[in-house]
N, C-alpha and C positions, 0 to 999 in steps of 0.2 A: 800125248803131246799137250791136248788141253790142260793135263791135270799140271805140266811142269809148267804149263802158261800162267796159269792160277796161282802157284808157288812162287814165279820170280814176281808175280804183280806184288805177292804178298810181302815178301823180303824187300821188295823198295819201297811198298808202302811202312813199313816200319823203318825200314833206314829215313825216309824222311820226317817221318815223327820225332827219330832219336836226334834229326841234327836240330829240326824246328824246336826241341828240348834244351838242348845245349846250347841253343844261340839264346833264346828266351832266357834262361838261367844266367850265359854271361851276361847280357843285358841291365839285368835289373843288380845283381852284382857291381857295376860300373858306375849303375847311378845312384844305389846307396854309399858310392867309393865317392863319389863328386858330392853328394850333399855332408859328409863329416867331415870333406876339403873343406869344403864353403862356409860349414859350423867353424871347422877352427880357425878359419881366416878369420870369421866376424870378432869369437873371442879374444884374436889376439890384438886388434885394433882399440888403441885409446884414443879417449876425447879429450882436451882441454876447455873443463868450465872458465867461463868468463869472469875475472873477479867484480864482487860487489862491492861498491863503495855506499857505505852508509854516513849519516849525519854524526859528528860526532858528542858523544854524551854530555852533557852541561851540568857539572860539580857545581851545588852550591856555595854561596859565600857564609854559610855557618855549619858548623859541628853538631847538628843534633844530639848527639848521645853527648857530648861534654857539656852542651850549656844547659841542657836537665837535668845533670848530674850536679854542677856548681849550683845551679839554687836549691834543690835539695842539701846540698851539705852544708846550706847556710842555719838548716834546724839543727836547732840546740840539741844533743844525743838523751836528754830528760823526757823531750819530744815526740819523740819516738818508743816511746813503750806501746808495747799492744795492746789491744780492745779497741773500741770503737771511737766513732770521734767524740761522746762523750766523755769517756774518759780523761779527755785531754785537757788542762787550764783555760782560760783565756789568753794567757800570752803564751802556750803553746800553742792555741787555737790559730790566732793571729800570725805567727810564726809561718804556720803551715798555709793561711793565705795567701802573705807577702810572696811566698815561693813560688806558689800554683800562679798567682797573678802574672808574675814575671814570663813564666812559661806562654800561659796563655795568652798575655799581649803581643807574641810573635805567633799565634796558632795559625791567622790566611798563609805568612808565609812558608811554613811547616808544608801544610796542607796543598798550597799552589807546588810547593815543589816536587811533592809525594803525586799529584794529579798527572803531571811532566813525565815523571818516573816511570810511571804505572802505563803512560800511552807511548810514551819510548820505548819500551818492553814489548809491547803486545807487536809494535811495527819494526822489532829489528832484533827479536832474541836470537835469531837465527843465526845474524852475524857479531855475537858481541864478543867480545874477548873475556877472558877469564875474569881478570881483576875489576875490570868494569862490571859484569857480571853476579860478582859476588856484594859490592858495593852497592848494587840494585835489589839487590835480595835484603840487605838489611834497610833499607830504603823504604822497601815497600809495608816495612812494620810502623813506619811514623804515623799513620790515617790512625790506627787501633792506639797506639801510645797518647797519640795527642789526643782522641776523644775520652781515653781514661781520666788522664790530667783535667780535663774538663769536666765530667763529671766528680772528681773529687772535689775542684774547688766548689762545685755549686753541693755539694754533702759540707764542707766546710763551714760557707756560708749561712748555709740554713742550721746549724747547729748555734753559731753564733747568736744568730736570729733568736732561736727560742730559747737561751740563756739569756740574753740580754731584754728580753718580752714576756717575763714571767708571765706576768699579768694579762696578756694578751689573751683576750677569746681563753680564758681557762676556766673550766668545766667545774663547778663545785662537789663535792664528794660529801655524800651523808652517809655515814654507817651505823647501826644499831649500838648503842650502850652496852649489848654484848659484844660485839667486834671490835670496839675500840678496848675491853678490858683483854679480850683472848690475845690481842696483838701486842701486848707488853707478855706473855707467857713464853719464857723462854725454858722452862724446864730446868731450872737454876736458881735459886736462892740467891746467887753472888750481885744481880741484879738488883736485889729487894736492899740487899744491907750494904750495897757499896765494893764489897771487899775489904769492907772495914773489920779489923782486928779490934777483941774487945777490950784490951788495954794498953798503951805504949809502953812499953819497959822503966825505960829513960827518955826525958828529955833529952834531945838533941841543941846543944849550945850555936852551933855554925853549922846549919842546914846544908846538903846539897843534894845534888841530882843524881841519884843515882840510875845508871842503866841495866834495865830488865833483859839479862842475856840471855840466850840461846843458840844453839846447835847449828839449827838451821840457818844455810846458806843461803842466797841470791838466786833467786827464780824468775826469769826477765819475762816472763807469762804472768805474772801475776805484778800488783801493786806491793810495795815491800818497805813494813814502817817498824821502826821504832818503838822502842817503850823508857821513858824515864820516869820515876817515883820520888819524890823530891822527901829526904831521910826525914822531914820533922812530921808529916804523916802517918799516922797510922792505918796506913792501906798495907794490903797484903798484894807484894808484884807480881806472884806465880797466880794470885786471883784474877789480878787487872788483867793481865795475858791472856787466861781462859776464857776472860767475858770479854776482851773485845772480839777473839778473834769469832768468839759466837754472834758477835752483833755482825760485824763486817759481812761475817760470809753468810747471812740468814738467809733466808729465801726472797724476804719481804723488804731485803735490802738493797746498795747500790749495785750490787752484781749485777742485778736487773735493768742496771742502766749502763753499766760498763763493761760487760761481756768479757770479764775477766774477778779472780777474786784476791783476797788482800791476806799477805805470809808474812807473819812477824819475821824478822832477821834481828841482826847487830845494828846499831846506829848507822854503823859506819856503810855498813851495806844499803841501808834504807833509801826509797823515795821523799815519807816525809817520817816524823816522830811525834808521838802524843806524848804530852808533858803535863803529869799531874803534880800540879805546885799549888803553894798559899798563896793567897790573894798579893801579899807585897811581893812576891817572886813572881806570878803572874802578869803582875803592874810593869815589873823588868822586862818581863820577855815578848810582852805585847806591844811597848813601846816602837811607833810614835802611837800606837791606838790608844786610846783611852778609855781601859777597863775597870778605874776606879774602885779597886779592892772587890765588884762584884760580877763582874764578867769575863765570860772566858773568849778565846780569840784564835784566831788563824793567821799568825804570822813567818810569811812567807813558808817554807817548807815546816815546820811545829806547829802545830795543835795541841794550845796550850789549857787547860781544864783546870779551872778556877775549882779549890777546895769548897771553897764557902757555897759556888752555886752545887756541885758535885750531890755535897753533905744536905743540904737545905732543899733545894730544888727552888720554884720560882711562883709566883704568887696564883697565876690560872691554875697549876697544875694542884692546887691545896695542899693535900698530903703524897700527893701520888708520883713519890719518886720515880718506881720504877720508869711510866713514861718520860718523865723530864729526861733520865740517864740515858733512855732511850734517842730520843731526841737532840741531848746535848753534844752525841756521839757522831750522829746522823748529821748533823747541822753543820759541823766544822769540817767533817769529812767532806760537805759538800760543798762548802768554800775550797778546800784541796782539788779536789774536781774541776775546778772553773765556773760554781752556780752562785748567781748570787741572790739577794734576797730577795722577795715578794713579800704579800701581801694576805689577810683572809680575803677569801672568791666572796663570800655569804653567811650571814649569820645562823650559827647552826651545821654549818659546811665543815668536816677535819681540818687541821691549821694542815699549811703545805712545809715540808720538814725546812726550806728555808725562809719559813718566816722567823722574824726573832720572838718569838712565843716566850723568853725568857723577859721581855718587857712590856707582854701582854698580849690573848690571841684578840681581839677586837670583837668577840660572837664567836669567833670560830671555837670550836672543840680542840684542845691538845693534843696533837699527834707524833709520834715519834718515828716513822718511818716514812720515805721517799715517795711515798704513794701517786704523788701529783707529775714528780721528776720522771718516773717510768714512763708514765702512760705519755708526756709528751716525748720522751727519747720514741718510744716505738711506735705510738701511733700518730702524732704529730705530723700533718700535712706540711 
């Protein structure tokens, strides 16, 4: 009797465990059932954002990009060849002021409207519409545009400056009587005798000009000149060709100030042309200047090279053509450039290649190359 007492305790105490089992299991079943109700109710409910009204954007009353464009294309296309601002004329020089001026007499308002821009942005990108948006993005380049413009004109200016201040604060240069004879050695002969041929055939009755052609086409990277040989000469043209292009592009020459170098072409292709004529044709082409049968001239785009000073060279120089040739080359070239003349620094000092040393160095020593024109293009404050 005990034992089946013991047995039925036993059987209900496990029937109460199996239901305390099952209610426990539906349970928590019911309330993982109610919280993925309650999940998917949250996600199915939408909100409505509040719309933002913002200020609306204030278009200025000028065209940035077209009215820096229109003073730029008021430079002459001659104006615009590469290299640096040395290289450029004085009325190209000026050219390229006049434009930058114009620009930067409108720079606060540029600048106040680019300031606008930049703080409209940071307090409302969030709500801005596309068009507006994209009109703000090219906006925000006028700060970097307009302080380029500005420093260009002031590289303009100061290039001005020191061609028009030869003489300013400039440095005297003495070199040894060795240096001054190695600096006419060009590893050429055609230097020493001109290119002069040793007899002329025939007399020429009605002189002209003829042009020293070539192959070579138009290279807008480099300066691009001419050659004419005027027929009552006896100069040899395939000479003149080889000796300038060796002088142009020497090491000790204007490269050094124009960070570009000089390719013979056709006339017609050319920037400017050298014109080796007789003193009465030179007198023609240098007109209104006044060359008087002895001097040679730079008028307007030609670089006209008087035979008489050529042949003879000029009274400092003694016998010493090669530097005169030197010289004479260098000199007009750099009237083509935009330099004009100076003066000797000191007696005993190299003449600076635009003195006119062909009507005396004053003390100074004869020099044929640019020596003084470098050192103030690159180191010049």
């Amino acid at each position: 009797m005990q034992q089946n007492t013991k047995g039925l305790l036993l059987f209900v105490f496990l029937i109460s465990v199996s239901v305390f089992g099952i209610n426990l299991f539906n349970n928590n079943d019911s309330e993982e059932s109610v919280e993925v109700t309650q999940t998917t109710l949250f996600e199915a409910t939408t909100t409505t954002s509040p719309v933002v009204k913002i200020e609306k954007y204030a278009y200025p009353s000028f065209d940035f990009e077209k009215e820096t464009t229109s003073s730029l294309e008021s430079i002459s296309d001659l104006c615009y060849i590469t290299g640096n601002w040395f290289s450029l004329t004085r009325e190209c020089l000026l050219e390229w002021e006049n434009s930058l001026k114009i620009i930067d007499s409108k720079r606060d308002a540029y600048l106040e409207h680019y300031e606008y821009t930049l703080n409209y942005f940071k307090n409302n990108y969030a709500n801005i519409d596309e068009d507006t948006f994209l009109y703000i993005v090219s906006t925000l380049t006028i700060n970097e545009k307009v302080n380029f413009f500005t420093s260009q004109l002031k590289e303009v200016e100061e290039v001005i400056r020191i061609k028009e201040n030869q003489d300013e604060n400039i440095t005297s240069i003495f070199l040894s009587d060795e240096s001054v004879t190695k600096s006419k050695e060009l590893e050429t002969e055609d230097l020493k005798n001109g290119c002069y041929l040793e007899n002329l055939e025939d007399p020429i009755e009605s002189p002209e000009l003829i042009e020293v052609e070539t192959i070579n086409t138009r290279d807008d990277k480099k300066f691009n000149f001419g050659i004419k040989v005027e027929s009552s000469l006896n100069i040899d043209p395939e000479c003149i060709k080889k000796l300038l292009d060796l002088i142009l592009n020497h090491e000790k020459g204007w490269i050094n100030v124009t960070d570009k170098g000089f390719h013979h072409t056709n006339v017609e292709d050319s920037d400017f042309v050298y014109i080796f004529a007789s003193p009465e044709t030179t007198d023609e082409l240098c007109y209104p200047l006044q060359t008087n049968g002895i001097y040679s001239c730079r008028n307007e785009r030609e670089i006209v090279i008087n035979d008489f000073r050529w042949k003879n060279g000029a009274r400092d120089f003694l016998r010493d053509l090669e530097t005169y040739r030197l010289y004479l080359i260098n000199h007009e070239t750099g009237h083509i450039l935009g330099w004009g003349h100076t003066s000797c620094p000191k007696e005993g000092a190299i003449a600076p290649v635009m003195m006119q040393q062909s009507k005396g160095t004053d003390g100074c020593v004869p020099y044929g190359w640019p020596i003084y024109e470098i050192i103030k293009a690159n180191f010049d404050d």
